[in-house]
LUMDREN-478609 format. One line per 5 residues: for each residue y, x, z of N, C-alpha, C. Coordinates in steps of 0.1 Angstrom, whole numbers. Layout:
<atoms>
Y:X:Z:Y:X:Z:Y:X:Z; ...
</atoms>
This chain:
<atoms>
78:-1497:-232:67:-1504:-225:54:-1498:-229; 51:-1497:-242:41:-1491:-246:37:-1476:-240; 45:-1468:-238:50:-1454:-231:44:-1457:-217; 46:-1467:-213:44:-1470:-195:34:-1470:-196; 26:-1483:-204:13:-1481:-203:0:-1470:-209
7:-1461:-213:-7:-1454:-223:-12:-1448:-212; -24:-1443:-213:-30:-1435:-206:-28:-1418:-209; -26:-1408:-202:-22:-1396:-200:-11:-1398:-211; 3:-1405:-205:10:-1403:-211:18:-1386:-203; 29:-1385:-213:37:-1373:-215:48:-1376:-212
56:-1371:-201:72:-1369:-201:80:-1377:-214; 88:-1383:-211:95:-1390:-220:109:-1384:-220; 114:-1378:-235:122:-1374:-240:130:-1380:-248; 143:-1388:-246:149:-1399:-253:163:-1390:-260; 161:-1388:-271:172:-1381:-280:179:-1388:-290
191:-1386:-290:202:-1392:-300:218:-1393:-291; 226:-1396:-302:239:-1398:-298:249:-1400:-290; 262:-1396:-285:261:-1405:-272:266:-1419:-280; 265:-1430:-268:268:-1444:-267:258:-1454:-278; 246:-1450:-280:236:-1455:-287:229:-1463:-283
229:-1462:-265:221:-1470:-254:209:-1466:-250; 215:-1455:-248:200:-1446:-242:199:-1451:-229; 209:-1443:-222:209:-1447:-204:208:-1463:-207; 213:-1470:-207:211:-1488:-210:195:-1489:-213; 184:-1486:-219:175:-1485:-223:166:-1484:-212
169:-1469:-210:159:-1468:-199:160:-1479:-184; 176:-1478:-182:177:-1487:-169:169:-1499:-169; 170:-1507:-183:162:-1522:-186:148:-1519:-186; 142:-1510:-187:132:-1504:-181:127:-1499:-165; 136:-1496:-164:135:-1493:-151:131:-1508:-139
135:-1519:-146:138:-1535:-138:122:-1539:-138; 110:-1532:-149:98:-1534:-148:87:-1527:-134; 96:-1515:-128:91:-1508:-115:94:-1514:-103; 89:-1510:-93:92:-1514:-83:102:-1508:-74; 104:-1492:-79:116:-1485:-79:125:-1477:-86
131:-1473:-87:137:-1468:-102:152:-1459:-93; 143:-1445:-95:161:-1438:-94:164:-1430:-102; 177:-1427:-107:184:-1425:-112:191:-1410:-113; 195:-1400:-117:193:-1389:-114:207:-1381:-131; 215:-1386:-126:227:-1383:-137:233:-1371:-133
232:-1358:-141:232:-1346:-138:251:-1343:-142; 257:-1354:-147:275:-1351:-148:277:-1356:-136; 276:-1368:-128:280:-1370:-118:275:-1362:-105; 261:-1362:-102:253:-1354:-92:256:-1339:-94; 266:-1334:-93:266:-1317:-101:254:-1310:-82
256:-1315:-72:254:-1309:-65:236:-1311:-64; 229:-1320:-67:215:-1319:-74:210:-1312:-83; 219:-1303:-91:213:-1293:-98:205:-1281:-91; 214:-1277:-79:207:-1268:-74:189:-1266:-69; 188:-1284:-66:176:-1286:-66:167:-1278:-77
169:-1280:-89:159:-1275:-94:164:-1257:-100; 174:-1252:-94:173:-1239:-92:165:-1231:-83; 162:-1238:-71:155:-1237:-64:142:-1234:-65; 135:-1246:-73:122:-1247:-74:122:-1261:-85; 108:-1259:-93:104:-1265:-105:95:-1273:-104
87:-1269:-89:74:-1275:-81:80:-1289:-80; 73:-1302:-93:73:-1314:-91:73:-1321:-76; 64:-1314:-69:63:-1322:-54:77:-1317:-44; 80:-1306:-49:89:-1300:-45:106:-1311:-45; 105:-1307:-59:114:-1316:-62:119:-1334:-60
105:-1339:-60:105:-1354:-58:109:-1352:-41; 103:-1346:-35:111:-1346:-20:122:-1347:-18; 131:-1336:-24:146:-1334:-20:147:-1348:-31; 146:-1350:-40:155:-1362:-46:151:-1376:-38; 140:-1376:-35:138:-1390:-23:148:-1390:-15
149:-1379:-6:159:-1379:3:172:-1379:3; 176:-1369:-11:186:-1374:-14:195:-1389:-13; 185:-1391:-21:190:-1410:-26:186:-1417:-23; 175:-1415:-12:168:-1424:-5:164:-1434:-12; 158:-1434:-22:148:-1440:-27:133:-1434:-31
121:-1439:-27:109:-1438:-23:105:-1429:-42; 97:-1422:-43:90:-1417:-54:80:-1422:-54; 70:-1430:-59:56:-1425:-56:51:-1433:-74; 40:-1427:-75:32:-1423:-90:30:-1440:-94; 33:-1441:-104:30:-1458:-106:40:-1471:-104
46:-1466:-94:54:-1477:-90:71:-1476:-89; 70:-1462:-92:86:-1453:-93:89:-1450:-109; 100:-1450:-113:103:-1448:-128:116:-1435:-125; 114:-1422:-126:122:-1412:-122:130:-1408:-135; 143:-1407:-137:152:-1407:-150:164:-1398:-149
159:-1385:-157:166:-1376:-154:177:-1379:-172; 193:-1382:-165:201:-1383:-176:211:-1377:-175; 216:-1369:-189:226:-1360:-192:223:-1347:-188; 206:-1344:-194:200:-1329:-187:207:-1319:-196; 215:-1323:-208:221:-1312:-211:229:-1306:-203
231:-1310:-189:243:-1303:-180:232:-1293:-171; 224:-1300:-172:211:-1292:-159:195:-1287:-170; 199:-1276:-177:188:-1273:-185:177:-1271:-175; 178:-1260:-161:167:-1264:-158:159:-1279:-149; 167:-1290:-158:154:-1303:-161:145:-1302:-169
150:-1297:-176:141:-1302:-187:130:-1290:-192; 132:-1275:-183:122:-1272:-182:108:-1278:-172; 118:-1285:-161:108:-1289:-152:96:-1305:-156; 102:-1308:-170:94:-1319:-176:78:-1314:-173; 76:-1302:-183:62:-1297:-182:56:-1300:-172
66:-1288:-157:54:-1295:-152:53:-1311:-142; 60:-1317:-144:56:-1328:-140:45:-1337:-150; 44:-1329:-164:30:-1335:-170:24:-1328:-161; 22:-1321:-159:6:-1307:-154:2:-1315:-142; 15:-1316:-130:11:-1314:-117:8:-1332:-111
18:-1336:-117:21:-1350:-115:22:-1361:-128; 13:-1363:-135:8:-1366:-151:9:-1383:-145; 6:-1389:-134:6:-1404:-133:16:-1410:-129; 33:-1398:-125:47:-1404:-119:51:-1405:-136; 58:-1416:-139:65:-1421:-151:81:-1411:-150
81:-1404:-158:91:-1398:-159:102:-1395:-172; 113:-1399:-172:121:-1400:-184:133:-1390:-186; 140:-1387:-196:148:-1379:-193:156:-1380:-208; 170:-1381:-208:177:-1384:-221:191:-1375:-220; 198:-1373:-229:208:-1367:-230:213:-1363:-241
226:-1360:-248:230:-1355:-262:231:-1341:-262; 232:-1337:-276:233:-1320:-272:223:-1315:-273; 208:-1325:-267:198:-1314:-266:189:-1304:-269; 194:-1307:-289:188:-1295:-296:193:-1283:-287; 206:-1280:-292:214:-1270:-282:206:-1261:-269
205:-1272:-259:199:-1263:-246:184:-1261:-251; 177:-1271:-259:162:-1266:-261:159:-1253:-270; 169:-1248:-275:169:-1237:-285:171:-1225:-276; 179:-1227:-262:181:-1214:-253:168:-1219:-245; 162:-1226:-245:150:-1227:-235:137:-1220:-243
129:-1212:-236:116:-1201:-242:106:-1215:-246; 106:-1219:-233:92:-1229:-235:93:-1239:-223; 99:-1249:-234:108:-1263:-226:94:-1273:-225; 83:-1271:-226:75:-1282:-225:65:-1285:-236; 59:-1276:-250:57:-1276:-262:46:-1288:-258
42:-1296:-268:29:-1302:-260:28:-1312:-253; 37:-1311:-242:36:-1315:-232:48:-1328:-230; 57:-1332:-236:69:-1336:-239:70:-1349:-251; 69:-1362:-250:74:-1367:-261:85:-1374:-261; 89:-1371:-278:106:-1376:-277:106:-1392:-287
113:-1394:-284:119:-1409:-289:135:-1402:-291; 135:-1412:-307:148:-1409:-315:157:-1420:-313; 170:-1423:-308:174:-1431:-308:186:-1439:-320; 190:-1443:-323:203:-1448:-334:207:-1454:-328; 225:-1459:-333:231:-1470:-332:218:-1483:-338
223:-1496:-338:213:-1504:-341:213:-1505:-360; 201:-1506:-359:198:-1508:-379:206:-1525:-380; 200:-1529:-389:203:-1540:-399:197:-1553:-394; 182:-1546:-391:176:-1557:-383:179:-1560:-371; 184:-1550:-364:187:-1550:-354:198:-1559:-347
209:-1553:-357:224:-1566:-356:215:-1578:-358; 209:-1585:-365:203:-1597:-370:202:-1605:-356; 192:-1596:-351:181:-1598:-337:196:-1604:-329; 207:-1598:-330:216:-1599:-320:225:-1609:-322; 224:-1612:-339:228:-1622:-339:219:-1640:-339
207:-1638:-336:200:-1648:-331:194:-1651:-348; 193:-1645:-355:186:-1647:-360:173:-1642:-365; 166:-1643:-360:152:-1638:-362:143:-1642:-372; 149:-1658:-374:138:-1665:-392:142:-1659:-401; 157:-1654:-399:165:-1648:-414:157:-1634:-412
153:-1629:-405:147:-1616:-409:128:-1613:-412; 126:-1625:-408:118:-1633:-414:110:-1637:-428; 120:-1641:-432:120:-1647:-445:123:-1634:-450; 131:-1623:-448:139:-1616:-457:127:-1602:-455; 115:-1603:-446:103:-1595:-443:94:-1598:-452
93:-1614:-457:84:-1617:-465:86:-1620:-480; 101:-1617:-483:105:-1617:-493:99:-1601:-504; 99:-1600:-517:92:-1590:-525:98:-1591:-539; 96:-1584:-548:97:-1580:-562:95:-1592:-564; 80:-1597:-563:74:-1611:-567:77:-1622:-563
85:-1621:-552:90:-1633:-546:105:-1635:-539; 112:-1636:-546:125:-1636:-545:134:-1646:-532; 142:-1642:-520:148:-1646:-516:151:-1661:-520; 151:-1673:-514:161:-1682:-525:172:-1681:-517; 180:-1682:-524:198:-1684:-529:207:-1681:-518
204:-1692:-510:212:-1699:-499:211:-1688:-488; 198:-1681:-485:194:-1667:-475:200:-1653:-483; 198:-1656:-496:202:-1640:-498:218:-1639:-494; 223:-1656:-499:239:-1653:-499:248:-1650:-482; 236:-1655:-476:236:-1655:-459:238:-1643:-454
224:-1635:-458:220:-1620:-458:235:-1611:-461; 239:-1614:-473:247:-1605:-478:257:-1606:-472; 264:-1619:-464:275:-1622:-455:272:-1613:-445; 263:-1611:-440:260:-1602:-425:259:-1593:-433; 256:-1587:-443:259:-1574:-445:268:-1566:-446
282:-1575:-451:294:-1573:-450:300:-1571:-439; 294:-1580:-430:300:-1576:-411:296:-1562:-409; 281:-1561:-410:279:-1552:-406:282:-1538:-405; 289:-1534:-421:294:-1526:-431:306:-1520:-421; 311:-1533:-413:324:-1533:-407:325:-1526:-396
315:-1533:-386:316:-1531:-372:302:-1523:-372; 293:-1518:-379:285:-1510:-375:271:-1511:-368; 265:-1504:-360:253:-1508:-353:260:-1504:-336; 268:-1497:-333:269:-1491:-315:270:-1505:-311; 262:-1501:-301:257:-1516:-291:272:-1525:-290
279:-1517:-285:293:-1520:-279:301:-1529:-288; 300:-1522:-301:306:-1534:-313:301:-1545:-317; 289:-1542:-316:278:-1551:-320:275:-1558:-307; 277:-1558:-298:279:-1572:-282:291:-1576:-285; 304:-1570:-286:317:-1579:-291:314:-1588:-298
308:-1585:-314:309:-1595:-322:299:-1608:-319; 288:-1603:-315:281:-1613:-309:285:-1626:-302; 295:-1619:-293:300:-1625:-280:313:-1635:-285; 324:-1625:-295:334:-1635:-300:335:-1637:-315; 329:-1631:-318:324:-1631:-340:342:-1625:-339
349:-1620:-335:362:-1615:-341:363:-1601:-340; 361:-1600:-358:360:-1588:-362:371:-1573:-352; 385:-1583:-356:392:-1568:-347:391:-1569:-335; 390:-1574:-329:386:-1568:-315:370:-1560:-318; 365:-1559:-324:356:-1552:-323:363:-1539:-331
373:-1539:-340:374:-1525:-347:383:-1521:-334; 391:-1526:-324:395:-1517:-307:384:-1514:-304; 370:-1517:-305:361:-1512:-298:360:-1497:-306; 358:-1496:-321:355:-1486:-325:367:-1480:-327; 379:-1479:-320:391:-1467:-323:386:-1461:-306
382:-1472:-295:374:-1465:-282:371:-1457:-283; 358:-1462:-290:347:-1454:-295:345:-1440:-300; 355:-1439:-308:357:-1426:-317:369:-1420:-308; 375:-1420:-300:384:-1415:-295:375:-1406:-284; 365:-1418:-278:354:-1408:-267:347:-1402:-271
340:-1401:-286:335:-1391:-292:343:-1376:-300; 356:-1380:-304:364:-1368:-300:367:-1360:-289; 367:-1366:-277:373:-1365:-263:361:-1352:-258; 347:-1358:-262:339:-1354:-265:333:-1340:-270; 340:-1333:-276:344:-1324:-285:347:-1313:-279
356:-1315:-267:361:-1306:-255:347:-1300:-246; 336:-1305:-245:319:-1299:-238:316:-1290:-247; 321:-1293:-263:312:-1280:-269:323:-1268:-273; 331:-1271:-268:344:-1260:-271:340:-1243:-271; 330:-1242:-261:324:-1231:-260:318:-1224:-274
313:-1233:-280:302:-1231:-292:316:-1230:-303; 324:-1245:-304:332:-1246:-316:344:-1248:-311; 355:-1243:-315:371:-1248:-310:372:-1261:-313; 377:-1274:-305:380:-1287:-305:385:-1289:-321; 401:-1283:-323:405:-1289:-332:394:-1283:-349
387:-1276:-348:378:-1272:-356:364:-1284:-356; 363:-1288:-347:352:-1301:-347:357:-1313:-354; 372:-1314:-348:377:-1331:-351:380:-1327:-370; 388:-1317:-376:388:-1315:-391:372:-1320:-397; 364:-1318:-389:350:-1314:-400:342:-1328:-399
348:-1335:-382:342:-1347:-381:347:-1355:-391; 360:-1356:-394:368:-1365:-403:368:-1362:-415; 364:-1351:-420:362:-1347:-435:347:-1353:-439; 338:-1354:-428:322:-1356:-434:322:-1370:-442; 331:-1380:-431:336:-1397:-438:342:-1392:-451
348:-1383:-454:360:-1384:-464:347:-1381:-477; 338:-1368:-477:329:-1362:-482:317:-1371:-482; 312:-1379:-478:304:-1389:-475:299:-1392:-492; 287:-1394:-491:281:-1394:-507:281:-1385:-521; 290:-1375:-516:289:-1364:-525:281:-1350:-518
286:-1340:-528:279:-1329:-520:288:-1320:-513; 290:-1317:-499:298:-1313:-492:303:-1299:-493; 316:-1300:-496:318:-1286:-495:332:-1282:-484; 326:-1271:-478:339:-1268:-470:348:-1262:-472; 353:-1256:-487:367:-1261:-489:375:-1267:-493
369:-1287:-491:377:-1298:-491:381:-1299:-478; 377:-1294:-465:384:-1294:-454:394:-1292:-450; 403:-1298:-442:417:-1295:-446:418:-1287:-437; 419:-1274:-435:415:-1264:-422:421:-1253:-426; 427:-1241:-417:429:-1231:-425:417:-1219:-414
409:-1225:-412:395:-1221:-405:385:-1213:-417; 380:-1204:-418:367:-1198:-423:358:-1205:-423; 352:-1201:-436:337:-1207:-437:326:-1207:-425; 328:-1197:-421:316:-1195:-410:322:-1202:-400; 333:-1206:-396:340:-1217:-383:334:-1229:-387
336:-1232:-400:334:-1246:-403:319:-1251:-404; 313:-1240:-409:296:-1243:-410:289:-1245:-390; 300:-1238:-386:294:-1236:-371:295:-1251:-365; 313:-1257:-372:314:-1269:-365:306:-1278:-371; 303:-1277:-380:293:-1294:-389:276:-1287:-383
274:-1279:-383:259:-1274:-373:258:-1283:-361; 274:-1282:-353:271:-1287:-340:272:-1305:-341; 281:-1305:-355:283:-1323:-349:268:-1329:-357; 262:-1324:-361:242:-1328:-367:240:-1326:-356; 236:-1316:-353:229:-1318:-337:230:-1324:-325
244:-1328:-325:248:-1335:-317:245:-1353:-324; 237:-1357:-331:233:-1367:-338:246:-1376:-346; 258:-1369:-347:271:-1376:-354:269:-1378:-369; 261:-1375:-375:261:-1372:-384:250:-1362:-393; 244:-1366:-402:230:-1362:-413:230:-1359:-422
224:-1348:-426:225:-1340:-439:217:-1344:-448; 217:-1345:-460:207:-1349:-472:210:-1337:-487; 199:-1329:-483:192:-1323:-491:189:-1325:-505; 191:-1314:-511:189:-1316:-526:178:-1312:-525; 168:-1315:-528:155:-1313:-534:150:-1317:-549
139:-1305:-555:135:-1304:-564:125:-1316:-571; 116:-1321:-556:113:-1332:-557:95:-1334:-566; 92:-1317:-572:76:-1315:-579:70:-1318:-570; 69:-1319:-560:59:-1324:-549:61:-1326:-538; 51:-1324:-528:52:-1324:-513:45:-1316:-506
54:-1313:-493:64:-1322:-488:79:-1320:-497; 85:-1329:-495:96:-1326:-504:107:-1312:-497; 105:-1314:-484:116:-1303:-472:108:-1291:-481; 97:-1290:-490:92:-1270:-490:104:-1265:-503; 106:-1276:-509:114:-1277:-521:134:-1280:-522
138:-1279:-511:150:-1278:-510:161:-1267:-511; 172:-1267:-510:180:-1254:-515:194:-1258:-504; 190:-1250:-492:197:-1250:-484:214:-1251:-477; 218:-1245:-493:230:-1247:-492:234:-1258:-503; 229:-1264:-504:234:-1279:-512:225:-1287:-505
239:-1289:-501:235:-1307:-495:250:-1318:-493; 247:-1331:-490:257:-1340:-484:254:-1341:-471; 266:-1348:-466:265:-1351:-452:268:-1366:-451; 265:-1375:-441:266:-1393:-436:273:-1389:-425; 282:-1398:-422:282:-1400:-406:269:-1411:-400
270:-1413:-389:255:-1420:-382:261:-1432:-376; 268:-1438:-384:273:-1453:-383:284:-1457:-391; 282:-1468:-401:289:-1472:-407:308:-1479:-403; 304:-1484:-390:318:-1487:-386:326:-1476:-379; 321:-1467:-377:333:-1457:-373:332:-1449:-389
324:-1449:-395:328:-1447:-410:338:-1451:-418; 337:-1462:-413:346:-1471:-422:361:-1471:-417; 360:-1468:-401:374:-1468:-393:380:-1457:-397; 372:-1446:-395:381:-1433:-403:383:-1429:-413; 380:-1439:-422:386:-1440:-436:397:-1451:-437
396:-1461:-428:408:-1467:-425:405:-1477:-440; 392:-1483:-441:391:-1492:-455:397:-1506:-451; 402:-1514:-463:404:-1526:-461:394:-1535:-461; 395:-1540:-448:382:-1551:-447:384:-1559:-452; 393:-1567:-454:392:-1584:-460:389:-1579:-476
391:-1568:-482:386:-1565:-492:375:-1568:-494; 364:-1561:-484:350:-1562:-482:346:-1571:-480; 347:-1580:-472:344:-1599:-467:350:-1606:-481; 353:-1604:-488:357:-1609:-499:352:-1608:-513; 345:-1594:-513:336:-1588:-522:324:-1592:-530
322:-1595:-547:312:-1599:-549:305:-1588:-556; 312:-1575:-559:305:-1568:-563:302:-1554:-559; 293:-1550:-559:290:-1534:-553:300:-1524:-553; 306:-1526:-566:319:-1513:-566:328:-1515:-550; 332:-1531:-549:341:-1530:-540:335:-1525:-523
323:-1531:-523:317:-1531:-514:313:-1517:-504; 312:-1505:-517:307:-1489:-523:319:-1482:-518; 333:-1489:-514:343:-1480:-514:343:-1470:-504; 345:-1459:-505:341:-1452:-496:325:-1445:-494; 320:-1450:-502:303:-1444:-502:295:-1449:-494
302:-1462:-484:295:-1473:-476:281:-1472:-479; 279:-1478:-491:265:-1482:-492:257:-1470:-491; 260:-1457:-498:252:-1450:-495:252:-1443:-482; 261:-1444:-474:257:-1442:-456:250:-1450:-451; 250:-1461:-453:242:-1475:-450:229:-1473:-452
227:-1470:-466:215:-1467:-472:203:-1456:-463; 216:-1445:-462:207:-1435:-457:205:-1439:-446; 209:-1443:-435:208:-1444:-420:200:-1454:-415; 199:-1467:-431:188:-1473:-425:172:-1465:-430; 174:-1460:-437:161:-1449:-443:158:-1445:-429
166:-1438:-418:162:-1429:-404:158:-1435:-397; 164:-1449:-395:162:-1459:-382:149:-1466:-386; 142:-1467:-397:134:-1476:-402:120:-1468:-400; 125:-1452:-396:111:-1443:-400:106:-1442:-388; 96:-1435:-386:88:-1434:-368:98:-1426:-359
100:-1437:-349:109:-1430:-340:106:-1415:-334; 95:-1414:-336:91:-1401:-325:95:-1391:-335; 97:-1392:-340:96:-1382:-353:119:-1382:-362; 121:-1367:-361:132:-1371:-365:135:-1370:-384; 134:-1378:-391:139:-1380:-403:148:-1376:-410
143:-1360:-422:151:-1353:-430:153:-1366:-444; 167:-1365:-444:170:-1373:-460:173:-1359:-470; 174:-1364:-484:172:-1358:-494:175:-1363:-508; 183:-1360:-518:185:-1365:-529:184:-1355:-539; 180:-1359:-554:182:-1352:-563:194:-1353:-571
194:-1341:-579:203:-1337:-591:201:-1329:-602; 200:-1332:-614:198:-1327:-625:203:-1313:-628; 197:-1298:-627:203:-1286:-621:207:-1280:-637; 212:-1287:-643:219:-1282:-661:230:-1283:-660; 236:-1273:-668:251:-1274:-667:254:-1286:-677
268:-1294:-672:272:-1302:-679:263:-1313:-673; 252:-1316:-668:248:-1328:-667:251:-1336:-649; 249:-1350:-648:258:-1357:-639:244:-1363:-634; 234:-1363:-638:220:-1369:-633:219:-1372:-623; 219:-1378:-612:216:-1378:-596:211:-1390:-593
203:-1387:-582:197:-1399:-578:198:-1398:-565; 203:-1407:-557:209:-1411:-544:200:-1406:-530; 190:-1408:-531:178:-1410:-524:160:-1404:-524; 155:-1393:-521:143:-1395:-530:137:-1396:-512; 126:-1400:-512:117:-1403:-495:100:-1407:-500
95:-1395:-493:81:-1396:-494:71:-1409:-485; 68:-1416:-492:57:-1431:-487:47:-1432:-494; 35:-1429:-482:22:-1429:-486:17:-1422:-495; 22:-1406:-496:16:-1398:-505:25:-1401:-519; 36:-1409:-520:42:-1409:-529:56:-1404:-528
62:-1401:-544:78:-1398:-541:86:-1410:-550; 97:-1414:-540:98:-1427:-546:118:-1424:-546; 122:-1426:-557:136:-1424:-560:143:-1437:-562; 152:-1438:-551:162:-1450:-548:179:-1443:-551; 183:-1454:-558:198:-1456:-562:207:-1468:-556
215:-1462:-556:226:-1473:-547:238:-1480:-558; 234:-1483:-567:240:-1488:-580:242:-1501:-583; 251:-1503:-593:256:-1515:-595:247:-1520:-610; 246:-1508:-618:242:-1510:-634:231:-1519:-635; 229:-1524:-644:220:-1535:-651:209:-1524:-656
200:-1531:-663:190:-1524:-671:192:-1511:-675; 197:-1510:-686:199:-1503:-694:210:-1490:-687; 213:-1493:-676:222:-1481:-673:214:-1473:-663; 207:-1469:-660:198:-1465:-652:194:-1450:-656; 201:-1445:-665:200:-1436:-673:191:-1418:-659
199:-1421:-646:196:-1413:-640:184:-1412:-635; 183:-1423:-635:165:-1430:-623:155:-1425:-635; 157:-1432:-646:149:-1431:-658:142:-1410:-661; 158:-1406:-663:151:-1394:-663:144:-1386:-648; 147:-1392:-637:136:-1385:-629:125:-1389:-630
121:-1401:-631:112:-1407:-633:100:-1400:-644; 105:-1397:-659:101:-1392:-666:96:-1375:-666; 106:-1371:-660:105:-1356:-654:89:-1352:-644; 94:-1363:-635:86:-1363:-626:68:-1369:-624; 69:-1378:-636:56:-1386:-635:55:-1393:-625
66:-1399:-622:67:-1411:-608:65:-1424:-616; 57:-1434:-605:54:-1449:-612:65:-1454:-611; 74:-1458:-603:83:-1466:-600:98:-1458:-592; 108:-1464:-597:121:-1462:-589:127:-1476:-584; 131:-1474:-573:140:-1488:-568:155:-1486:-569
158:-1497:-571:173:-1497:-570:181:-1508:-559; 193:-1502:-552:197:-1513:-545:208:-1515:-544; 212:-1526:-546:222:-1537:-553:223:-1552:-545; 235:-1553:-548:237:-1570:-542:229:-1581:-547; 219:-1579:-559:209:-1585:-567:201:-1593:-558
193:-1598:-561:183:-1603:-555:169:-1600:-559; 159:-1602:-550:142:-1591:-553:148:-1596:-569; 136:-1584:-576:136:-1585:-587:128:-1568:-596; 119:-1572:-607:118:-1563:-613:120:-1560:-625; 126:-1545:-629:126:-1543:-646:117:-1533:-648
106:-1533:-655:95:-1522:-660:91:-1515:-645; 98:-1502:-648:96:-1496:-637:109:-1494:-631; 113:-1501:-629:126:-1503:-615:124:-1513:-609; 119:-1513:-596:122:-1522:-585:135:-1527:-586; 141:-1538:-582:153:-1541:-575:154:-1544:-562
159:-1541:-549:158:-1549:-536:172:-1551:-534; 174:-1560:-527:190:-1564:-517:192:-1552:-511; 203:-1552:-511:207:-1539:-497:202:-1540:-484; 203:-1551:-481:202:-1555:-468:186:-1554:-466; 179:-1551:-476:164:-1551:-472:157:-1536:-476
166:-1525:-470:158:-1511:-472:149:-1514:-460; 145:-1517:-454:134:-1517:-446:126:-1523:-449; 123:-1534:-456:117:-1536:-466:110:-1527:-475; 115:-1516:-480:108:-1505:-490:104:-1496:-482; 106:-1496:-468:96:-1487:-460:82:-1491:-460
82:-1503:-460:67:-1515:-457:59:-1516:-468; 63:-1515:-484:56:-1514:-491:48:-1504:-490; 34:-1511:-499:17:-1505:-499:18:-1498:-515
</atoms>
């Protein structure tokens, strides 16, 4: 909505995963025009030609009027070009519908589309803004579960002012769901709808079955069964530092780096960077071939590790909760969802580069000209041995830690709930 109304606004570019609720997004958008068409380049294969044709915005809005017989006109039409990774030349033609036609509201979303904008010379530079999308965050499930005071309270909660009791223990019960069934809209409307967990984990064996099925579009780029190894090894590898010969493959390095290239880009999944961490930006200071990898949702994380839930719903302590490296998928993904959408979000952790030493710190994320090191731990005081020496290394004021705890400070360690990394985005 904000987008509709700015003045010289730019082509809207909606990027991320499939089944995130892009197309759903824009459509509920679309109910604010007076007309709204639709323009899906997998089903419409024979509308492509249109824009082989010609790129000429007035050009174009003709044949698609008539096509579909719905009216275009500047203001009162919302035009939605979806699944342009099948029709690249759309998304050259964004430009010029900024140039020529700057006052028709125009959208356009699809997966893949690093891919086709890397074969495109000059898709729009300028002229194009994108919006990042995710499965839903933390707050987000909240929102869906009607609770909005609990996020509330848990907004104005701090170091100095601690949760009471009865909300943190609330908080942390939905965190456990969430752990479960994830953020995709689809799981997250089940549970809404019937609060029964397995029928929402059928949603996510769906789910992941259509995102393998999936696999078969980029066949060109990576052989199928070379995608699905590397998809299912990244959950397996999750919170450590990835290496490709834990894959269970009898594929080449260069196969495998090609297949985890495409499933990042394709938003399945995020890399976190080792960085050095002496300053900023932290991305000038990274070492390219060390890194970990997340998947980009916790409940198909959790599905293809096949964890025991009632373990998890049952859980009072981080170890159990951690199985699998949960928390730090969790962690990181609400770090992405929490940051400016327009903008896409590199993660990054340290490690102590001496032989023999285990030093690591989970998280490092630049806020406000600062570098601020977050851990996903269970230890008390005194065990913090990792945090402490970056801390010291670095001349950083403060590290946070996050834990099933409730707010809370030691010296210089923050404590926050898990459930409230969006919270440490907000601090001043």
């Amino acid at each position: 909505m904000d987008w509709k109304r700015e003045k010289g606004r730019k082509a809207l570019l909606i990027r991320g995963a499939r089944q995130v609720g892009k197309t759903y997004s824009v459509r509920q958008l679309g109910k604010t025009f007076k007309h709204y068409l639709e323009v899906n380049f997998e089903e419409e294969r024979a509308v492509k030609q249109f824009f082989v044709d010609s790129l000429n915005p007035s050009v174009l809005c003709q044949k698609l009027s008539a096509y579909f017989a719905i009216p275009i006109i500047a203001g009162e039409t919302l035009l939605f070009f979806d699944e342009v990774q099948e029709c690249p030349e759309s998304l050259s033609s964004l430009r010029f519908f900024y140039e020529k036609m700057p006052d028709l509201h125009v959208v356009a979303a699809g997966s893949l589309l690093e891919l086709v904008i890397s074969d495109i010379p000059s898709h729009g530079v300028g002229r194009i803004h994108s919006l990042y999308m995710y499965p839903m965050s933390f707050d987000e499930f909240l929102e869906a579960m009607g609770e909005g005071k609990l996020i509330e309270l848990k907004n104005k909660a701090g170091i100095t002012k601690a949760l009471d009791g009865v909300f943190h223990r609330k908080l942390i019960d939905y965190l456990k769901i969430y752990y479960i069934i994830g953020g995709m809209p689809e799981a997250v409307k089940e549970y809404a709808a019937s609060q029964n967990i397995l029928s929402c984990q059928k949603k996510l064996t769906d789910l992941i079955e259509t995102l393998r099925d999936d696999f078969a579009k980029y066949k060109k780029r990576s052989p199928v069964q070379r995608l699905r190894e590397v998809f299912d090894s990244i959950a397996l590898q999750a919170g450590r530092k990835f290496k490709y010969s834990n894959i269970d493959s009898h594929s080449n390095h260069k196969s495998l780096k090609d297949a985890l290239d495409l499933i990042v880009q394709a938003g399945l999944a995020y890399k976190i960077y080792h960085t050095s961490a002496h300053g900023l930006p932290l991305g000038a200071q990274v070492k390219a071939k060390k890194f970990k990898v997340i998947p980009f949702d916790t409940g198909i994380h959790q599905k293809i590790l096949g964890l025991n839930m009632a373990e998890i719903i049952a859980a009072q302590d981080i170890n159990v909760i951690n199985k699998g490296n949960i928390a730090e998928v969790f962690t990181g993904m609400e770090i992405i969802k929490n940051s400016p959408y327009d903008t896409e979000e590199q993660l990054y952790y340290w490690h102590k580069e001496k032989r023999g030493s285990n030093a690591e710190v989970d998280y490092i994320i630049q806020h406000n000209e600062r570098i601020i090191p977050i851990e996903v731990k269970s230890g008390t005081k005194g065990k913090m041995q990792s945090m402490r020496l970056f801390i010291a290394e670095h001349n950083t004021r403060k590290g946070i830690r996050l834990s099933l705890e409730n707010f809370a400070g030691y010296e210089d360690i923050d404590v926050y709930p898990l459930y409230a990394v969006s919270n440490i985005l907000r601090i001043t």
